[in-house]
BAVODREN-166747 format. One record per residue (C-alpha): residue in one letter; x, y, z. Coordinates in pm, whole numbers, padded with zeros to 5 digits, always signed. Example, Ala and Ser with C-alpha at 12.3 -4.5 7.8 and 13.67 -1.06 7.14 Angstrom:
BEGIN
{'A',{+01230,-00450,+00780}}
{'S',{+01367,-00106,+00714}}
% end
This chain:
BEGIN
{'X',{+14197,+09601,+11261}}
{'X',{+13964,+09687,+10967}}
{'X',{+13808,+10025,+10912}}
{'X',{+13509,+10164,+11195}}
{'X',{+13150,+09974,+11170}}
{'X',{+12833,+10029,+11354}}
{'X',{+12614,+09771,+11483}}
{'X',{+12257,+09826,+11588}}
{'X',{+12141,+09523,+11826}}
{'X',{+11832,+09498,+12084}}
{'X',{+11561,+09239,+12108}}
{'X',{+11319,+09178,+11869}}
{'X',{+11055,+09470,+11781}}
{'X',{+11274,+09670,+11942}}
{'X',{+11291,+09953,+11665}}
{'X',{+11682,+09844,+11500}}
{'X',{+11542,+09925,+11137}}
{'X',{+11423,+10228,+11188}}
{'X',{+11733,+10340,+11367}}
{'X',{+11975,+10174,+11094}}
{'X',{+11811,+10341,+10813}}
{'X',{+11843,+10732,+11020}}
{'X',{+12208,+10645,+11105}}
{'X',{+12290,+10533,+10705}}
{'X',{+12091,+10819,+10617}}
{'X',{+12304,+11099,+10829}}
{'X',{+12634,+10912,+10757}}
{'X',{+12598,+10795,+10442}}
{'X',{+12580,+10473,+10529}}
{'X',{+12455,+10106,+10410}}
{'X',{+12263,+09868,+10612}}
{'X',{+12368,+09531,+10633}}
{'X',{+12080,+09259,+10798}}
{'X',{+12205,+09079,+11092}}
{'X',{+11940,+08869,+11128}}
{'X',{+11943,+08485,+11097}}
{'X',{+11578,+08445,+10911}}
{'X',{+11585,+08747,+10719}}
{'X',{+11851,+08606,+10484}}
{'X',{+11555,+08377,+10386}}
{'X',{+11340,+08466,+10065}}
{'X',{+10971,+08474,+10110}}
{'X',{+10983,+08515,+10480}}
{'X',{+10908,+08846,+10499}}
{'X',{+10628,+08931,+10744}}
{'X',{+10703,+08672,+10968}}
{'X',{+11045,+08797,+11031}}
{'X',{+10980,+09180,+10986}}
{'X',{+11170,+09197,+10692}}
{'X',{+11242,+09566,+10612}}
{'X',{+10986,+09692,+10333}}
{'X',{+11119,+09906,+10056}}
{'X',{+10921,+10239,+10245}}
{'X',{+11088,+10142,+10512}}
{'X',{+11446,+10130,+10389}}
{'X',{+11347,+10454,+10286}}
{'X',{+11643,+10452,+09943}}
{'X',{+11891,+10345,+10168}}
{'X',{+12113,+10030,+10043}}
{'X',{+12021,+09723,+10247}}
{'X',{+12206,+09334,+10218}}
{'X',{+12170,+09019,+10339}}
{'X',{+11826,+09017,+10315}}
{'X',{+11650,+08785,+10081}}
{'X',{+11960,+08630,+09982}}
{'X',{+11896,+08260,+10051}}
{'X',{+11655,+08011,+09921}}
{'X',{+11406,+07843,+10186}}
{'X',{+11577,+07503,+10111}}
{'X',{+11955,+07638,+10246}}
{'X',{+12079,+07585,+10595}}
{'X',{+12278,+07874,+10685}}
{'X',{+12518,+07909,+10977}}
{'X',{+12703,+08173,+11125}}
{'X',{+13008,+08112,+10989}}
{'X',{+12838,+08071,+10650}}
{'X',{+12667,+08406,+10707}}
{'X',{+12983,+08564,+10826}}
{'X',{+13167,+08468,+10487}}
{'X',{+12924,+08584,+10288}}
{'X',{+12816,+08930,+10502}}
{'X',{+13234,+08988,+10519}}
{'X',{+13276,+09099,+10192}}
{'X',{+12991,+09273,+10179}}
{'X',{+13102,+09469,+10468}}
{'X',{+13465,+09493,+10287}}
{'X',{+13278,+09663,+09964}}
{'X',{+13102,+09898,+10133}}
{'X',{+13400,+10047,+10350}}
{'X',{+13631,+10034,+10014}}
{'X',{+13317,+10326,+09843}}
{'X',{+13375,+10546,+10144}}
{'X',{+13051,+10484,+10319}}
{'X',{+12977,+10355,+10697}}
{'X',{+12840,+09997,+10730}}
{'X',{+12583,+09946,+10984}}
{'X',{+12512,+09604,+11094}}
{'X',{+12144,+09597,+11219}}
{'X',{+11991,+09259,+11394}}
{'X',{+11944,+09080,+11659}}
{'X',{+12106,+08754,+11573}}
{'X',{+12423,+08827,+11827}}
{'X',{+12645,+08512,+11699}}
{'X',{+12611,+08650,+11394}}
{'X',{+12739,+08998,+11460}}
{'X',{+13033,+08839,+11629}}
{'X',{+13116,+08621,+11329}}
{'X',{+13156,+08904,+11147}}
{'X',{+13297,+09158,+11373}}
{'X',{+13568,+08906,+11515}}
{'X',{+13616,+08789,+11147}}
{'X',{+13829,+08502,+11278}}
{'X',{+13651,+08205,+11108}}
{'X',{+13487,+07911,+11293}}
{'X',{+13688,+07612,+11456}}
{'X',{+13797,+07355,+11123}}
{'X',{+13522,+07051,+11064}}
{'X',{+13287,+06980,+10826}}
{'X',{+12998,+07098,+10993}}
{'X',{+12750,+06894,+10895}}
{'X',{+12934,+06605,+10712}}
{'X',{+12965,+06196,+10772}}
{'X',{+13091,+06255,+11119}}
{'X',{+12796,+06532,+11206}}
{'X',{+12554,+06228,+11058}}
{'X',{+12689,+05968,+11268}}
{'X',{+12693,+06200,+11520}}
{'X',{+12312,+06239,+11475}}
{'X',{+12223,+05872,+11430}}
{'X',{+12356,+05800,+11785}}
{'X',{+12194,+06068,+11951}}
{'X',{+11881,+05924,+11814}}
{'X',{+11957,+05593,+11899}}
{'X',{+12122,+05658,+12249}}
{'X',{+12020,+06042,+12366}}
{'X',{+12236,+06285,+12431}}
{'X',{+12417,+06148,+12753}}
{'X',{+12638,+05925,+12619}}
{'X',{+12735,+06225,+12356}}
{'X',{+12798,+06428,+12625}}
{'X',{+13000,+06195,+12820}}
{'X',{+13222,+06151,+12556}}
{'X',{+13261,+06485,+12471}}
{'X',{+13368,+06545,+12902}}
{'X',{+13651,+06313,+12844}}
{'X',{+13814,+06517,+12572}}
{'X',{+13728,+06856,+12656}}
{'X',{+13579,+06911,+12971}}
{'X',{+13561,+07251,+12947}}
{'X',{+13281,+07280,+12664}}
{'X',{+13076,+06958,+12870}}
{'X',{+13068,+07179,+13157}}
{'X',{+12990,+07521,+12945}}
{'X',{+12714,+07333,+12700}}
{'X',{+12366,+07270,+12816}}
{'X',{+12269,+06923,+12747}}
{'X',{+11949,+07019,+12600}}
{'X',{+12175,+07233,+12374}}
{'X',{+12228,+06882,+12120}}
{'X',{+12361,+07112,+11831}}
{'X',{+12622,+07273,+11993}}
{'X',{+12715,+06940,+12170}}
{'X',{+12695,+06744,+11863}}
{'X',{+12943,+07051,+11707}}
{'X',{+13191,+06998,+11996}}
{'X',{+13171,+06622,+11932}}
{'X',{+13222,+06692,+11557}}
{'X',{+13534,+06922,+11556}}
{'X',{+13733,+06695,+11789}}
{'X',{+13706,+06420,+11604}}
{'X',{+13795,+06568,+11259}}
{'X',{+14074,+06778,+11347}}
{'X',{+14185,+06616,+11706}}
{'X',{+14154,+06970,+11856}}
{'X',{+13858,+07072,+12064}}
{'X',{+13620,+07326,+12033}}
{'X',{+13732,+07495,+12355}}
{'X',{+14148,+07581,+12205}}
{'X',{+13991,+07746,+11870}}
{'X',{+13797,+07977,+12085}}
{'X',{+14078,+08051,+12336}}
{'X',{+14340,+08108,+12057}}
{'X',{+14044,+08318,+11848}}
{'X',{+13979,+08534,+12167}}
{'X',{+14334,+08637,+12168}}
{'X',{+14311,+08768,+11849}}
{'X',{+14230,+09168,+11766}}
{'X',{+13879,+09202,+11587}}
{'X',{+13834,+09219,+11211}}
{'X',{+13655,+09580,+11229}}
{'X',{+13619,+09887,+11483}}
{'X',{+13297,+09861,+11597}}
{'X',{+13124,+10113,+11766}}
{'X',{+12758,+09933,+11949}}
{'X',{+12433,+10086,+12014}}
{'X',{+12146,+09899,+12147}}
{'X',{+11792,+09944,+12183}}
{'X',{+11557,+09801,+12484}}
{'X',{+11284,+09973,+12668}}
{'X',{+11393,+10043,+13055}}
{'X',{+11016,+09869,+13137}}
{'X',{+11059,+09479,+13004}}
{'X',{+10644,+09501,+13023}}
{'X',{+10693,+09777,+12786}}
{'X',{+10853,+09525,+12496}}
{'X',{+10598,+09272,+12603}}
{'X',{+10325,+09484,+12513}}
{'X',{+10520,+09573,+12184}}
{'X',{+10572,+09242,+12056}}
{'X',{+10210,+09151,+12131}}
{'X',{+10148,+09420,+11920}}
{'X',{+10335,+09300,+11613}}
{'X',{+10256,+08986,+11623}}
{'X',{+09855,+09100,+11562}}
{'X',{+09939,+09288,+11291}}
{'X',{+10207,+08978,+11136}}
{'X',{+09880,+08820,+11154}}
{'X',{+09642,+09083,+11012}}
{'X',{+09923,+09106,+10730}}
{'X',{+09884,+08785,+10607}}
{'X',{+10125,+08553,+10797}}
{'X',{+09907,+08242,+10789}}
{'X',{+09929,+08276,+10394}}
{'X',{+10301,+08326,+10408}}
{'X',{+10311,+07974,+10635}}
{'X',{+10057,+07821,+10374}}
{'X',{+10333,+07883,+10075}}
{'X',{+10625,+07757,+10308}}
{'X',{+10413,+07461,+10301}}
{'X',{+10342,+07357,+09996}}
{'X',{+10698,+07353,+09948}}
{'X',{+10701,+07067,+10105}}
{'X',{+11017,+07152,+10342}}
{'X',{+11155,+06839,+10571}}
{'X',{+11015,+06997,+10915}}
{'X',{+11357,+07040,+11026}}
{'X',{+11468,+07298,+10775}}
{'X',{+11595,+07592,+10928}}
{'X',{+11326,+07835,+10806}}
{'X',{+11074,+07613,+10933}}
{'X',{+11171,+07684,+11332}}
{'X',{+11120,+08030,+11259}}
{'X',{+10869,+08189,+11504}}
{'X',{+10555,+08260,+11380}}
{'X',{+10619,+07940,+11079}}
{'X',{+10552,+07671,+11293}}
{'X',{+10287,+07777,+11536}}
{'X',{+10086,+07845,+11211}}
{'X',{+10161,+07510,+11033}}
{'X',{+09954,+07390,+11295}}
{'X',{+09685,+07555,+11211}}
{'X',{+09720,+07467,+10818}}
{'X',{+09739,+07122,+10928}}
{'X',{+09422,+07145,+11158}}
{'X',{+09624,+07110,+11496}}
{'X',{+09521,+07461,+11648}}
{'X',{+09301,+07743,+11610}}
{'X',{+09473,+08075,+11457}}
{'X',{+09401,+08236,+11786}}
{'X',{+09578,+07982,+11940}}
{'X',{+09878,+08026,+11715}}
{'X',{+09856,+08387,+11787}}
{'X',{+09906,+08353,+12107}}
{'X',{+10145,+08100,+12121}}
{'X',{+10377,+08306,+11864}}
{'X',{+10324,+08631,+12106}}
{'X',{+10476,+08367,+12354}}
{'X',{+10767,+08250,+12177}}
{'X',{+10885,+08614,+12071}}
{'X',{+10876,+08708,+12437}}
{'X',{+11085,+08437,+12519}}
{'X',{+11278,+08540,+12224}}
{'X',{+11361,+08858,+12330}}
{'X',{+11468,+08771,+12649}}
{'X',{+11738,+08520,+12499}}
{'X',{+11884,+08833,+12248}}
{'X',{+11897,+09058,+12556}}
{'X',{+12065,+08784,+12783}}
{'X',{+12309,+08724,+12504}}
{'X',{+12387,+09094,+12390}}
{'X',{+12425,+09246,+12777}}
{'X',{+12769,+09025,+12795}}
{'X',{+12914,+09277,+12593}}
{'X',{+13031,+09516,+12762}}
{'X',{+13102,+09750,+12451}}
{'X',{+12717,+09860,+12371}}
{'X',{+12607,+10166,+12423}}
{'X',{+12232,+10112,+12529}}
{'X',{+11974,+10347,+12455}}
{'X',{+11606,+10297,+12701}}
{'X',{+11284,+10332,+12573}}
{'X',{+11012,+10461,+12765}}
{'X',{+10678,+10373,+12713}}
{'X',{+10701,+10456,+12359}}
{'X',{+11022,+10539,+12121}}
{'X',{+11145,+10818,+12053}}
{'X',{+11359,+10803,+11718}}
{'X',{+11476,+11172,+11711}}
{'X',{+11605,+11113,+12046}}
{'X',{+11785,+10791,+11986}}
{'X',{+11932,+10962,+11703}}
{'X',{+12053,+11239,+11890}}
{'X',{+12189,+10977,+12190}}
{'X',{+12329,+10771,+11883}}
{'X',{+12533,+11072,+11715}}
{'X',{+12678,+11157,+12026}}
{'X',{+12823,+10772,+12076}}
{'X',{+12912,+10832,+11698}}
{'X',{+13066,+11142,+11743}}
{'X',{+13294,+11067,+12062}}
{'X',{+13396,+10683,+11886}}
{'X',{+13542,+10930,+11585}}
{'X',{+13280,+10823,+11327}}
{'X',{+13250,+11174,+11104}}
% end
C-alpha cells in the first residue's frame, strides 16, 4: 500500500472546496479535483469550479485539464490523477482528493486498473448500433447468459454499463463480474483516510443547492452554455450532460424560458445529490461530518484534525 491520502467527498454544494483548501493549508497539502466535469476547460460556473480566491495559493490539479471535445472515463481519469497523486507524496506533502464523483475516487484509491477492452472501440460500436436497432433487452439477455451476475446487478436503463459488460466479454472472454472479484481481493493503492460532508437536515442541502444554482445563473451560466454551443458539440458529448449545460441549451435554442431552466437545473442537482450520497454511504470508511442549518468550517476543521490526527496523518 502507497503512502496516506485524504479524500474529501459529500454531495454537491456541500462545502468539499472549502474544506480541501483548510486541510492542504494546515498540512501542507495539495488538492487534487475529483470531480468528473471539472476536468473540463471552460466549464467553470456550471460545475463550481474552484476560483483562484478560492484556492486561496494552495496547489490544485485535475481541473481544467481536458478539452470540451474529450470523453473521459474513470479509468482514464484514474491514470492520469495517479501520477499526480504519486508526485505529490514523492515532495513530502499530503494529497487531498476533493469531489464528489465517487467512481472516480475509487479508481484512484484502489489503483487496480479497469477490466481489459477497448472501451469504446468496433465492438462498443456494434454494440451501440444494436441497441439502437433492437433496445436494450436483447443486450441484456445476452449479457444473462454469460454472466448472470452483472444482468442481475445492472439496471436495464443503465445501457452504458450494460453495453460495458457486453463489451469486455466479448474482447477478452472474461466477464466484467471476475475482474471485479479478483480486483476486490486486492489491497488498495493508497491509505486513505475519508471525511465527508452532508447536512443532518436533507431540506437543509435542498435549500443550498437552490441557492447556487441562482447565483450559477446570476454569474453568467447561460453565456457559458451559449459558448459550449457554438462549438458545435455532437449532443452526446460528455460535457454536454452536464447539469446546468443542457437545461440551458434549451433556452439558447428557444425550447424553454431561463426560469424554466432554473428550475429544472435546481431539480436535477437535487436529484444529483441524492445519487453521490447513496453511492458514498456504502463505504463504510468515511468519517461524516453534519451540517446544521448552516456550516461551520472552523468546526469541521477541528472534527477533521481529530480524524487526521487519530489515522496518524502529522
Amino acid at each position: 500500500m502507497g503512502g496516506k491520502i485524504v479524500c474529501v467527498v459529500g454531495p454537491t454544494a456541500c462545502g468539499k472546496t472549502t474544506l480541501g483548501v483548510a486541510l492542504a493549508k494546515q498540512y501542507h497539502g495539495e488538492v487534487v479535483s475529483a470531480d468528473s466535469m471539472q476536468i473540463y476547460r471552460g466549464l467553470t460556473i456550471g460545475t463550481a469550479a474552484p476560483t483562484e480566491a478560492e484556492m486561496d495559493g494552495v496547489p490544485h490539479h485535475m481541473v481544467a485539464v481536458a478539452d470540451v471535445e474529450e470523453r473521459w472515463s474513470a479509468a482514464r481519469y484514474a491514470q492520469a490523477a495517479i501520477p499526480v497523486v504519486d508526485g505529490i507524496l514523492a515532495r513530502g506533502r499530503l494529497p487531498i482528493l476533493v469531489g464528489g464523483t465517487g467512481l472516480w475516487l475509487d479508481a484512484v484509491v484502489r489503483g487496480h486498473g479497469f477490466a481489459a477492452g477497448s472501451a469504446g472501440g468496433a465492438v462498443r460500436r456494434q454494440l451501440q448500433a444494436r441497441l439502437e436497432q433492437e433496445g436494450i433487452a436483447p443486450l441484456l439477455e445476452e449479457l444473462r447468459r454469460v454472466d448472470p451476475a452483472a444482468a442481475e446487478r445492472l439496471h436495464p436503463s443503465d445501457e452504458k454499463r450494460v453495453l460495458r459488460a457486453l463489451e469486455v466479454y466479448l474482447e477478452t472472454g472474461r466477464t466484467i463480474t471476475a475482474h471485479n472479484e479478483a480486483t476486490r481481493a486486492l489491497p488498495p493503492r493508497y491509505d486513505a483516510v475519508w471525511i465527508g460532508l452532508q447536512f443532518a437536515d436533507r431540506e437543509d442541502m435542498r435549500a443550498l443547492i437552490d441557492r447556487r444554482v441562482d447565483a450559477m445563473a446570476e454569474a453568467g451560466l447561460l453565456e457559458e452554455a451559449r459558448t459550449l454551443l457554438e462549438r458545435r458539440l455532437p449532443r452526446d458529448a460528455t460535457c454536454m450532460q452536464a447539469i446546468g449545460y443542457k437545461e440551458f441549451l434549451g433556452v439558447l435554442e428557444g425550447t424553454r424560458t431561463e426560469a424554466e431552466a432554473v428550475e429544472e437545473i435546481k431539480l436535477r442537482s437535487r436529484q444529483y445529490a441524492k445519487r453521490q450520497l447513496t453511492w458514498l454511504r456504502r463505504n463504510p470508511d468515511i468519517h461524516w461530518i453534519y451540517w446544521e442549518k448552516k456550516r461551520d468550517f472552523a468546526k469541521a476543521l477541528q472534527i477533521s484534525t481529530e480524524i487526521l490526527s487519530a489515522a496518524g496523518v502529522c
